[in-house]
N, C-alpha and C positions, 0 to 999 in steps of 0.2 A: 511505203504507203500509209503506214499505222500513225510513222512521224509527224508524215505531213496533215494527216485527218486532226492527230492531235494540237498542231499551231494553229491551224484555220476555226477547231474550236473554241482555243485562247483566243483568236484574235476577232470569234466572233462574241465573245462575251466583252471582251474590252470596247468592242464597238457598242452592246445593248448599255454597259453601266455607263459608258462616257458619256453620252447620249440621252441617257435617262428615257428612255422610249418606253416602257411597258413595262411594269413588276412581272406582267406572265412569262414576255420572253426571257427573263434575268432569271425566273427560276428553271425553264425548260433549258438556258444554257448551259446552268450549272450543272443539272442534271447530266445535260450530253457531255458537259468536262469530263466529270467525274468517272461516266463510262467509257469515253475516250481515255481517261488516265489504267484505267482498269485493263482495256485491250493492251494498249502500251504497256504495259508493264510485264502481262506475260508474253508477250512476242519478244521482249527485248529483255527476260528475265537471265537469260546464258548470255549474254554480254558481260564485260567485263563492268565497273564502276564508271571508269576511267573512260569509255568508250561511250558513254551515253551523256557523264557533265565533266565540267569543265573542271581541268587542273584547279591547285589550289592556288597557285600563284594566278590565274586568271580571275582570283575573285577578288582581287586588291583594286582598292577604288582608285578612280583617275582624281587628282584635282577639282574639287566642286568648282565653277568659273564664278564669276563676280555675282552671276544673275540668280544662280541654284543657291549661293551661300547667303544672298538675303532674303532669299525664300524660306533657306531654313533658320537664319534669325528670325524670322516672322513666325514662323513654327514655332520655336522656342519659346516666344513670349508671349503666347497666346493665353489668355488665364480664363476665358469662358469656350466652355467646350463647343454652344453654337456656331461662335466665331470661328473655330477653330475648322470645322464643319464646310465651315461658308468657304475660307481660304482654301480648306485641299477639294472643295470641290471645284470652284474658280479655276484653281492650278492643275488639278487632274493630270494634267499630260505633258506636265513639267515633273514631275514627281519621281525622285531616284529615291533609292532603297537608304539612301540616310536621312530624307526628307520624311520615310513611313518608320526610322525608327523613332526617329524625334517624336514625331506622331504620336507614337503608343507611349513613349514616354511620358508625355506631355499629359497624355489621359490620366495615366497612374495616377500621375504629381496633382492633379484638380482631381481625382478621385480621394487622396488619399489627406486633403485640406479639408472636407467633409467632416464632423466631429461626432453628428450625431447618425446612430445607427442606420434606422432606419431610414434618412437619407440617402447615406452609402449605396442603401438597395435599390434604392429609386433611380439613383444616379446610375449606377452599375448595369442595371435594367436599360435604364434611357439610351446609355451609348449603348449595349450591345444589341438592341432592335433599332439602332439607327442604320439610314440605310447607305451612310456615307462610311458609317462604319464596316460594313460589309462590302463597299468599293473598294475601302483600304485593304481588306484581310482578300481579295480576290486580286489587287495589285501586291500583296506581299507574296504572293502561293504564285502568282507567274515571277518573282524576282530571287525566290530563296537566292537560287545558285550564286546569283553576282552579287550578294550581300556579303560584305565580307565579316570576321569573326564579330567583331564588337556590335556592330547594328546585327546580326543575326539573334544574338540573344540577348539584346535591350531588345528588338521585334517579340521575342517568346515570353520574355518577362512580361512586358505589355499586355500581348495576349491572353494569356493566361489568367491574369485579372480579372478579364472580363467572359471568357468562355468556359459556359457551365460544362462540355464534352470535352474530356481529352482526346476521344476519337474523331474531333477534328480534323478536317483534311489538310487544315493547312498546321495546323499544331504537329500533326504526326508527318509531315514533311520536312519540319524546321528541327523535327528531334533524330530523326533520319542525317538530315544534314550536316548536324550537331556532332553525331554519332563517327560520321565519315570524319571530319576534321577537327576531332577532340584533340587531336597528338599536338596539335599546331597552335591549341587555346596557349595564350600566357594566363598567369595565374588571377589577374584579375578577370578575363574572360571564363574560366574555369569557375571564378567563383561565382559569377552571375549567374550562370547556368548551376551551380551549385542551388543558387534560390529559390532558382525554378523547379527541379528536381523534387522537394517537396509535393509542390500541385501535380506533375508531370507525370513520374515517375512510380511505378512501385517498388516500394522497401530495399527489395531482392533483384533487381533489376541488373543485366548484365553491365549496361550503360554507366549506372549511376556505380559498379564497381571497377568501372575505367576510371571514372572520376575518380574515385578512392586513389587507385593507382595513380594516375596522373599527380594528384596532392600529395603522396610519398615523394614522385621524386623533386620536385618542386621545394617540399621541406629537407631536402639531402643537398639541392644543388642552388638554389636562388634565396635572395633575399624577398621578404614577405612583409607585408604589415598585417597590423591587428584585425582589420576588418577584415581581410579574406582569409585569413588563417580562422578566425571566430565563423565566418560562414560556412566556410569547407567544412571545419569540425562537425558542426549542429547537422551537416547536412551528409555526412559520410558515418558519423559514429557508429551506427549500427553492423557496419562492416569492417569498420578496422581492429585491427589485432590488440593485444594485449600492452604488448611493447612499443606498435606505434602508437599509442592514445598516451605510452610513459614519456615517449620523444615529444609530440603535442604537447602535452604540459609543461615539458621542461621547457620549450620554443616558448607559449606563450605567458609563464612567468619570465620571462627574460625580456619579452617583448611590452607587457606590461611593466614592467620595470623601467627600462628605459624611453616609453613613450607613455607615460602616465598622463602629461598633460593634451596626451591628445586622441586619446581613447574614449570611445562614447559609450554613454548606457547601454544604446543597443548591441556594440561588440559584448560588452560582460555579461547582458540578459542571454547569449546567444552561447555564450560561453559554461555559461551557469545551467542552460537548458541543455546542451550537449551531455553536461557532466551527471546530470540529474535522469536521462536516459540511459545512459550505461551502469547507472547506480554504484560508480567509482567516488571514491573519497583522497583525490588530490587536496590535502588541508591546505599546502602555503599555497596552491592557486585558488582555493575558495578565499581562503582569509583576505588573500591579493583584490580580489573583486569585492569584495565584502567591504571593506576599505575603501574601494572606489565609487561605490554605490554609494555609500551611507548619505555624505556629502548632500547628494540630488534627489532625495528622496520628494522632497517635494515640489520638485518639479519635473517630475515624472507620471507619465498618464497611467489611470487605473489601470488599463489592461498590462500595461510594462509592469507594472507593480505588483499583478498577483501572479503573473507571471515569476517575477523573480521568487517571489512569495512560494511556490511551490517548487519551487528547482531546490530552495532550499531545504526544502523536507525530509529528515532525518540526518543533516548534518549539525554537527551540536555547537559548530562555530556560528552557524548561520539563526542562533535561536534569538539572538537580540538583535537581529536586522529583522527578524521577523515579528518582534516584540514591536520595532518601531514599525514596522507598517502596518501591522494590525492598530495602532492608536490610532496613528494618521488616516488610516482609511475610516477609521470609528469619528473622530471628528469631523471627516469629510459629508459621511452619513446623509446629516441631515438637507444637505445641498445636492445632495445627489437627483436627478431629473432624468438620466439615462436609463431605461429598461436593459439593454446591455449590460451596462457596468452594475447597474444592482445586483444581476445575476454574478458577476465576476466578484462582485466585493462578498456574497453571502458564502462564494466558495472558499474565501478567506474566515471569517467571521463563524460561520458554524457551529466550529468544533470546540470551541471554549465561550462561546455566545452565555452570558445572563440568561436567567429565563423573559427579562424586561429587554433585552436585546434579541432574543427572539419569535418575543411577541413584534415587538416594532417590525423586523426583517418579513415577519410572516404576510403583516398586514401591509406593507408596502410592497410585495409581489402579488399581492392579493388584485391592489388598486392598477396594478401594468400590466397584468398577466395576458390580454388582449396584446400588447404593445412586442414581450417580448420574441426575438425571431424562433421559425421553428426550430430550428439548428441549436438553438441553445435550452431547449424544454429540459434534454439529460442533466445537461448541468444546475439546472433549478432544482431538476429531483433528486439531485445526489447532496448538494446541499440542504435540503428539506427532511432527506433521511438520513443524516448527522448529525442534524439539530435536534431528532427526534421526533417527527410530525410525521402520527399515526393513525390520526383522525380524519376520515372522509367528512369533507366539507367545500364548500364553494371552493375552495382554492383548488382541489383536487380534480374536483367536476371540470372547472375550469382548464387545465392541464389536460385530462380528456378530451374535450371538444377541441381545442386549438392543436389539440397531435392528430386527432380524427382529419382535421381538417386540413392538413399540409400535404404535399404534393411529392415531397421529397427526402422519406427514410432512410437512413442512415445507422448502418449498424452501431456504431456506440453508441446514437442517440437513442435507441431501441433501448439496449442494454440498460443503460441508467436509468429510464423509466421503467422496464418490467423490474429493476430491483428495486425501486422506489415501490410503486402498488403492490410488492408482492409484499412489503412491511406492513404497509396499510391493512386497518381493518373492513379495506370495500366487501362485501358482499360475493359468495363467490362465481353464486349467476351473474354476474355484472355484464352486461354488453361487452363494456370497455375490454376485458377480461380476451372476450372470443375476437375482437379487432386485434388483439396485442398477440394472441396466439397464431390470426390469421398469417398478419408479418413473418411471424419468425419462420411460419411456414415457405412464405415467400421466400424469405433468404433460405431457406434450405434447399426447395428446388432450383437457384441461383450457386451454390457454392459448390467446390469442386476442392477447398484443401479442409488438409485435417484439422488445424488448429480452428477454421471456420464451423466445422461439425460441432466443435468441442464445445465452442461459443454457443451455438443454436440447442445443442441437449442441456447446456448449461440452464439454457431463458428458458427450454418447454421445462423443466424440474421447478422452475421457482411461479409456474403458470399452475392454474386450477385446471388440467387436463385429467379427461377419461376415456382417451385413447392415445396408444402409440403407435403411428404406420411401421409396420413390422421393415419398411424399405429402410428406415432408418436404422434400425439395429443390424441388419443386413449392411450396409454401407458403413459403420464405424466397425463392425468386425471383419470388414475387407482390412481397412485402414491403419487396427490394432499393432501390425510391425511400424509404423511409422510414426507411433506417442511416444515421447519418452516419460521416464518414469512419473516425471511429477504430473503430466500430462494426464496416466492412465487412474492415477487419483484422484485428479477431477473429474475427471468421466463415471471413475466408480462410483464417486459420491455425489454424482448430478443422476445417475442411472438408480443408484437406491432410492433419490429423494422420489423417482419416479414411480419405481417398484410399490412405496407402500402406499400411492393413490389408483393403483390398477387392482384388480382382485387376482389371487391365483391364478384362474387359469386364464387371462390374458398375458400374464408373465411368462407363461410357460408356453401358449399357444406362439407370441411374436417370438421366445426367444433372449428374453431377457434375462430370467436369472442362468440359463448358461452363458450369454456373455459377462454375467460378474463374475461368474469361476474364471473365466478364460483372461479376464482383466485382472487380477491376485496373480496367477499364474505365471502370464508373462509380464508382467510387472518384477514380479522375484527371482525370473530369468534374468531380466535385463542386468540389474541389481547385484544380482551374481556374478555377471560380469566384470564387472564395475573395480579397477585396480589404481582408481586414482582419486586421491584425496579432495583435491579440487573439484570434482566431478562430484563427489560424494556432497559437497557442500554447497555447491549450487541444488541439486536437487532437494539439500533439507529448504534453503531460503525457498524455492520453488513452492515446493508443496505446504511450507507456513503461508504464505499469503493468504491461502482462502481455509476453507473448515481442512481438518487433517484425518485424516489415515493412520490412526494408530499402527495396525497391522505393518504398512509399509516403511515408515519411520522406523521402528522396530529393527525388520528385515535392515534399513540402510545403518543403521546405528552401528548393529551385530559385523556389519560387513568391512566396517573401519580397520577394524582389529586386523582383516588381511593387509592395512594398507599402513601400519603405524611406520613402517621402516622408507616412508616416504615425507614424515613430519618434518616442515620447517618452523622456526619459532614462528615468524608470521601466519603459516596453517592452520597450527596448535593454535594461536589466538582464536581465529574462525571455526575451528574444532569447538574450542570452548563456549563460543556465544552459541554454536548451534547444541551443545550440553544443555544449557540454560534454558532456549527457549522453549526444547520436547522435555523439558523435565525427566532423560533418559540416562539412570544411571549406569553408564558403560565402565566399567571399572580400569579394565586396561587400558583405554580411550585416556582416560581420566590422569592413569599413571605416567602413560606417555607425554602427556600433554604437559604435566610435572617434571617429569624428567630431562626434558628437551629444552623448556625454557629455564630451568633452572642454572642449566650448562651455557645457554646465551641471554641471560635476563640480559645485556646491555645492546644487545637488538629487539628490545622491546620495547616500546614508548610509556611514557607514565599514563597515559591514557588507556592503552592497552592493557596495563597491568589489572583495569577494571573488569574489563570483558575476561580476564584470565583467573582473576581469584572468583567469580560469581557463581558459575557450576561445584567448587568446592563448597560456598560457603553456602547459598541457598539452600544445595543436594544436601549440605551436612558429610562429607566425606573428606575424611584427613589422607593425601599422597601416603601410602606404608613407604613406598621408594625411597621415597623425599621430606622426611618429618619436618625439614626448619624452611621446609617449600613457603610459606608464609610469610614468614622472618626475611626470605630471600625476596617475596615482593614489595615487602615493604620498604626494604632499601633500596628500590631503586626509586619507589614513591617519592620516599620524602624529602629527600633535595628539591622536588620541585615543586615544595607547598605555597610560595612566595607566587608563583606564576600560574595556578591551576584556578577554575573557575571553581568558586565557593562549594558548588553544588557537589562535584567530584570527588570533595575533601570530605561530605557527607555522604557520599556513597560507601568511602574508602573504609571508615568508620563503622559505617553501618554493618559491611558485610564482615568484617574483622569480627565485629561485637556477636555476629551468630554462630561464631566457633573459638567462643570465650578467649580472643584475642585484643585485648586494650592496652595502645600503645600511648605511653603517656604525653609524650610532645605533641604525639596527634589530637589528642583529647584537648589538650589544654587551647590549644591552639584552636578549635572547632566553639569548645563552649569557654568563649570570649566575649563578650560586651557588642565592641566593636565588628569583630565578624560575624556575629549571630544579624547585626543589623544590614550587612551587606548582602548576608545569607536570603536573609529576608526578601530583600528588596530583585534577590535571580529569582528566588524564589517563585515568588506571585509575578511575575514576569514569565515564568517560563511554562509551557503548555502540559507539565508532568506534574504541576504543582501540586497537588492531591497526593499522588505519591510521595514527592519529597517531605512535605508535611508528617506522613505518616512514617518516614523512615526516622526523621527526627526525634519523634516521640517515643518512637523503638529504642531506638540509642538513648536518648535520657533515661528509658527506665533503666534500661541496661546497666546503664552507670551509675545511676544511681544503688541498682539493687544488689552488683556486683561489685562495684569498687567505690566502698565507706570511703575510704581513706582519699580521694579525690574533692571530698566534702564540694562535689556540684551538686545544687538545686535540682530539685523536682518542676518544673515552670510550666508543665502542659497539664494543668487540671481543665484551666478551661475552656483548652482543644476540647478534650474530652468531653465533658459537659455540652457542646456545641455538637460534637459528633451526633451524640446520643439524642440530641433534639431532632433530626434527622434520620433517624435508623428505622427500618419500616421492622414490623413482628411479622414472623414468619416459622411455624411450629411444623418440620416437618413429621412425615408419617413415622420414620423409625424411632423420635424422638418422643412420640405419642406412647409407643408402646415401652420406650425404658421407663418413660416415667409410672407407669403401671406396675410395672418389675418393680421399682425402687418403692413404690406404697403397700406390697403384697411383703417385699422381704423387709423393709426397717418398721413395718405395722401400721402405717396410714400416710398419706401425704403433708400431716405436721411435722412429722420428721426428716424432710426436705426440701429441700430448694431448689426452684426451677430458673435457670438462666440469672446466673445473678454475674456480679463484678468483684472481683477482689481487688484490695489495695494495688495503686498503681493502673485500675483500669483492663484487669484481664480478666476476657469475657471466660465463663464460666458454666456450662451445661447444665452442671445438677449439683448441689454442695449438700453434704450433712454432718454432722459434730457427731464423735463416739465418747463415750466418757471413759476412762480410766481404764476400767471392768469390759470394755468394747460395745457398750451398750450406748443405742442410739440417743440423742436427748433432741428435746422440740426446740427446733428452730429459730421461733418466731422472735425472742431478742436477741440472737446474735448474729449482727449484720444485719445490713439493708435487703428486701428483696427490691428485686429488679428485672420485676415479669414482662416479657414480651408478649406475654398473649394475648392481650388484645384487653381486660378485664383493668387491669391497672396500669394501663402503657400513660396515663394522662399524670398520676401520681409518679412515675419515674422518677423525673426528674429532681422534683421536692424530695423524697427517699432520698437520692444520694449527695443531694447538696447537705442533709445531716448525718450525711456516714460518719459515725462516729462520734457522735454525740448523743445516739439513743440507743447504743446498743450495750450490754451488757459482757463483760471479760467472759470468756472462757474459763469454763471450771478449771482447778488447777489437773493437769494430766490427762483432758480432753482434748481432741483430733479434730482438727478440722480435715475434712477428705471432699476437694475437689474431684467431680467425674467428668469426664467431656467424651463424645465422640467421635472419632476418627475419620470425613469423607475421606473419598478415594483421593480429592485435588489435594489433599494433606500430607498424599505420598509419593516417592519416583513412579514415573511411568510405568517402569518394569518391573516393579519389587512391594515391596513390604518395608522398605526403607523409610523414615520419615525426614521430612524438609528439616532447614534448618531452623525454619520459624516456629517449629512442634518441639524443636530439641531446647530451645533458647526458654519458651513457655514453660517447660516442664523443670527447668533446672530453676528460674524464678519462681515459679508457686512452692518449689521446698524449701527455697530459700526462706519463704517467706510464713513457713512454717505448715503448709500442707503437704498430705498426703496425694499425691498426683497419678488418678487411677485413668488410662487411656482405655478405650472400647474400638478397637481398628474395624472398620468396616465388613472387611474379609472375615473376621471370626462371628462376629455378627450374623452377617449374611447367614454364614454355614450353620449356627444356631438357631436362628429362624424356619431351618426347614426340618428339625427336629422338634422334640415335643415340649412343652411349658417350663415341665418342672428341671428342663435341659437350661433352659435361661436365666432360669431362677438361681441354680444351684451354682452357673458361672458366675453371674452378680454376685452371689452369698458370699465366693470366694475370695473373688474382687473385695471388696470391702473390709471383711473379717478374717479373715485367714491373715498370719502376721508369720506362719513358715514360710511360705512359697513365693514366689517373685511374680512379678505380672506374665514374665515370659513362659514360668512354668505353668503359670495356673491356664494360661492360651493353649500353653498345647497340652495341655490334662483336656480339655474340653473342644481340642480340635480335631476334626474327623482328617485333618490335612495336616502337616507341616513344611515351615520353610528351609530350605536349604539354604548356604551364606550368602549364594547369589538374588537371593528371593523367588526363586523360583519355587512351583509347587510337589509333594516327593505324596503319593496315595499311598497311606498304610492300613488302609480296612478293604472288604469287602465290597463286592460292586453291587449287592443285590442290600446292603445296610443304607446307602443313598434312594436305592427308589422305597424301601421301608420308611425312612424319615420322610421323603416326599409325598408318601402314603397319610403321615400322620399329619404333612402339614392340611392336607385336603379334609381330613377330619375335622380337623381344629376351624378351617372357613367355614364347612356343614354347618357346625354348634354354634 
């Protein structure tokens, strides 16, 4: 009974649209379908599949006849969509299910000839409230079943296009369908539906993990070409294994290899985007695509171009493809007339933009900002706040109104603008403020996973809120088992940024500071867990991305050690760069890491050898294991100085030179003529330029001030010079008060010098001369001063363009004694250790005939909270005392000492701490 209610309401709708009789009865049909399909479904839900459609072999088409096959010639080469329109409505009831794939095809194809944007929308709009459009999609939703594979999903491709709801009824019937006879797709039907998948599907989708499946065995048992293997990739990556994504690469350099000439940009863009979501570094398949892009660079549309443009982001093969598309799009600039692609090219342009380059960028979104769509407002703001654009002004007001004013939010679009305004200096009653918090509330009473929470406490922390609905603290402390580690650090640290805009006792009333205890807690459980190295190193890249967690880095650092007898050279490598980037010195971490590749340095690439000396040489720490550890990476180095990018040779260099290692073929070889102009030219090409400039200058002094006998030039005066035009003054508060100290013990501020520069350019704290006798002498002609304070920052520069030509010798048997102090960023994460760039400063100022007195922050601090003449008499010692060493005279005067791990050992009294802290409250009274 149900069956037949249900045909007679097909076949009463077929009868209202063929007919075209009345819009009211076409919707009251649909209506009654839909509930007809609704009944149907559950009276006939305990039937088997197979018992309600049709075998698979019954959905094989018959022979189109003479009369259908020039119908769908006529289909095909329809090029205005009216037309197109007019024919299948003429034809209606001629119309077989290859005639409605053609169809949708047909639409893409004149959809996707459109160039400018907001046509697209207009077009996209036009057909999907056409109403011939909706004949077709109600004659596709009675035909799924007898569509066979290939017009089924060229039909969903089509679809999809143009339908804003994936809860379509006839979308979620054709995916259904799809579902039932994936087994039976060949791999080009797999890959179609692969495309689809993106709009279709979610992430995690059972479906789109058959697909995966289905593409394994496909790459075990068939031959494939580039374009469905580059599809499948882009569109399975997130699911596939370790090992298959190493079989994939291997298939598709071999496939690019031997079909180069017939490989398109969009397989490599697609190939390059897959690789750039897994965050894998396949080198010879990027280099392989890199290679084959170059070539078409300019005849590729913008959006293909910053596309590839960011896929290549962080791979260091890919930095001069990306050199040449930042030109070309920079030349392109001024022709630009697309509100789209402005947007697309500023996400390119950004980050190394001129300030005359980003005035132009600013004022040309300024002039479109009506024009461009809403869907792309985030990526204007994330651009805008890379460029540095902090200032509330029409352009931002602008961006406000046009988001108020759209119809359809979108979590990352959200995202990117609450991080943009929350840089901004808007106001923090703003409207806009309470609209952008209203959202994010929307999405919260909308989402149900955890990573979604995470996102939403993330947006209300960087929001001007003064309240937190206690449901949401309640609901992430359900959810707490289900973060993992790097997970429960963003939460803690979106959840503090919250805490210190609420007062007490709302923190306490919702709830919130004991979910931060409870978030540390099982945080350092999980952690504890944790017996694999890989695992250990995902979670440091994790929690680098955004602000960091000291506390839990710590914990994960500490936790290695249980896992060293798990090191491969390749891990040790990623061990090391994750050394490097927590500045955490792990000493056994460190030794292993020495030991292990030392015994296979020739499974280690010369590339590698970078990421593996940097935690030694930055930290400052020599292997005790392994003393010729060094010696061992340089020979694997330098056979390949002929083929290594210039830059690299300067890295190698550099980081050698901060643990007084200068290897002379490498030197020689670096400060060359001819390679310093090559050096040059990666140089300012490459987006790290700033840095590489500064490491060069490192290294010249170095070798200069350390190895005479190399008789190389000094050539970066006037970097320097250039720097210093540049450097803002900046006096902070601890510095305020040594300088007090140093005018109270050496008898007035003639007698030193604030912030100045020694030979070679090292910057310098506080400088004063002792004569013979230890007695301090006035200052004022020996040397240049070189005050930042603000008083003679304009005379700078005149001062040291005559360094040295107005100042007077040093009496004979007079001291010059440099003082500097110590920040924390100066030291390892976990110690009292200092960098390598502290160790390298200090061995060149006595080189260079100072006295080199360091002030570490930690003895400092703990001097501060004791009484005056406690500061005074550490200083006195500092300076004049010529028995005791720095290290003795630290802990003569430290209420603390360090152990050899730098951890801290308490040898006073617990009640001598709140004494000093008594005196420091004194001392603020007066």
């Amino acid at each position: 009974m149900v069956s037949l209610l249900g045909r007679r309401c097909s076949q009463m709708i077929k009868d209202c649209v063929y007919s075209n009789k009345c819009s009211t009865l076409y919707a009251s049909s649909l209506k009654t379908q839909r509930n007809c399909n609704y009944i149907y479904y559950h009276v006939s839900c305990k039937k088997s599949i197979s018992s309600r459609r049709p075998d698979l072999s019954e959905t094989l088409q018959r022979p189109l006849t003479t009369n259908e096959a020039v119908l769908l010639r006529e289909i095909e080469l329809k090029n205005d969509v009216d037309s197109l329109f007019e024919l299948l409505k003429s034809k209606r009831s001629l119309l077989s299910t290859a005639h409605i794939g053609a169809a949708m095809i047909n639409l893409v194809k004149q959809q996707k000839s459109v160039d400018d944007s907001s046509a697209v929308v207009e077009m996209r709009n036009y057909i999907r409230f056409h109403p011939e459009f909706h004949s077709l999609c109600i004659l596709a939703e009675n035909k799924v079943w007898d569509m066979d594979n290939n017009t089924l999903v060229n039909t969903l491709y089509g679809l999809l296009k143009f339908v804003l709801h994936h809860s379509n009824s006839l979308v979620a019937e054709m995916i259904t369908e799809v579902h039932r006879r994936l087994s039976s797709f060949n791999v080009n039907e797999l890959a179609k539906f692969a495309a689809c998948s993106e709009d279709a599907l979610n992430l995690s989708s059972v479906l789109l993990g058959n697909v995966t499946d289905c593409f394994h065995k496909f790459i075990e048992k068939e031959s494939i070409d580039v374009r469905d293997v580059s599809t499948l990739f882009r569109a399975t990556v997130t699911l596939t294994s370790y090992g298959f994504r190493q079989q994939i690469y291997k298939l598709l350099l071999k496939l690019l290899e031997e079909n180069k000439d017939n490989v398109t940009t969009n397989d490599l863009r697609k190939i390059l985007q897959g690789i750039a979501i897994r965050k894998d570094n396949p080198r010879l398949l990027i280099q392989k695509c890199i290679s084959l892009v170059e070539p078409h660079i300019k005849s590729l549309s913008i959006w293909e171009l910053t596309s590839i443009y960011h896929s290549l982001e962080g791979h260091e093969d890919g930095l001069q493809l990306r050199t040449d598309i930042t030109k070309y799009i920079q030349d392109f600039l001024p022709t630009l007339n697309n509100p789209s692609n402005l947007v697309r090219v500023m996400s390119v342009l950004a980050q190394n933009a001129s300030p005359e380059l980003k005035f132009t960028l600013e004022a040309l979104a300024d002039q479109v900002i009506s024009e461009i769509p809403h869907n792309q407002l985030g990526d204007l703001c994330s651009a805008l706040r890379v460029m540095g654009f902090r200032v509330p002004c029409h352009l931002t007001s602008e961006i406000a109104r046009s988001y108020q004013s759209s119809n359809n939010f979108q979590y990352k679009n959200l995202l990117k603008i609450v991080e943009f305004f929350h840089s901004t200096h808007l106001p923090h009653n703003n409207s806009f403020f309470e609209f952008l918090e209203a959202k994010v509330l929307d999405f919260y009473k909308k989402a149900f996973s955890p990573i979604r929470f995470l996102g939403i406490t993330y947006l209300l922390s960087l929001l001007p809120i003064s309240n937190l609905d206690p449901k949401i603290i309640d609901k992430l402390e359900r959810m707490l088992p289900q973060y993992s580690v790097a997970s429960i650090s963003q939460l803690f640290l979106a959840l503090s940024r919250i805490s210190k805009k609420l007062d007490k006792e709302s923190n306490d009333r919702i709830g919130l500071n004991s979910l931060l205890q409870k978030l540390n807690m099982h945080a350092v459980e999980k952690i504890i867990d944790v017996k694999s190295v890989v695992y250990l190193n995902n979670m440091i890249n994790h929690m680098l991305e955004g602000e960091t967690n000291s506390a839990l880095i710590s914990t994960i650092m500490s936790q290695y050690t249980n896992c060293l007898h798990k090191l491969t050279p390749n891990l040790a490598v990623e061990c090391a760069r994750n050394v490097t980037r927590t500045r955490f010195l792990q000493i056994p971490l460190l030794e292993a890491i020495a030991d292990i590749t030392s015994q296979n340095m020739s499974r280690v690439t010369p590339r590698q050898v970078l990421s593996l000396l940097s935690p030694y040489c930055i930290l400052n720490y020599r292997p005790q294991n392994t003393p010729d550890f060094f010696q061992i990476c340089l020979r694997r180095f330098m056979p390949f100085l002929d083929h290594l990018p210039s830059v690299m040779i300067l890295d190698m260099a550099f980081l050698l030179s901060l643990v007084e290692e200068f290897p002379e073929k490498l030197l020689h070889k670096l400060f060359n003529l001819q390679f310093l102009i090559k050096l040059e030219e990666e140089v300012y090409a490459s987006p790290r330029s700033r840095l590489y400039c500064q490491r060069l200058m490192h290294l010249n002094r170095a070798v200069v001030i350390e190895c005479n006998h190399l008789q190389i030039p000094w050539f970066h005066e006037d970097y320097c010079l250039e720097i210093l035009k540049t450097r803002k003054s900046y006096l902070p508060a601890v510095l305020k008060l040594l300088q007090s100290c140093l005018s109270e013990i050496l008898g007035g501020p003639q007698y030193f010098r604030s912030f100045v520069f020694s030979p070679y350019f090292y910057d310098i704290d506080f400088e004063c001369v002792l004569d013979r006798d230890g007695m301090p002498l006035p200052c004022a002609d020996y040397g240049s001063v070189l005050n930042r304070s603000g008083q003679v920052i304009s005379t700078m520069l005149s001062d040291l363009m005559q360094w040295g030509t107005q100042t007077k010798q040093v009496p004979q048997g007079a001291q010059r004694i440099a003082i500097d102090f110590l920040s924390k960023s100066q030291f390892c994460l976990n110690s009292h250790h200092t960098s390598g760039l502290v160790a390298a400063k200090k061995r060149h100022l006595e080189v260079m005939g100072y006295k080199y007195i360091q002030i570490p922050y930690y003895v400092w601090d703990r001097l501060t909270l004791s009484e005056h003449h406690n500061e005074l008499s550490y200083m006195q010692d500092l300076i004049f005392d010529k028995n005791l060493t720095s290290s003795e005279i630290t802990e003569k005067h430290s209420l603390v000492k360090d152990d050899q791990k730098g951890s801290i050992i308490r040898n006073n009294e617990e009640h001598t701490m709140v004494l000093r802290f008594l005196n420091l409250l004194d001392r603020i009274n007066r």
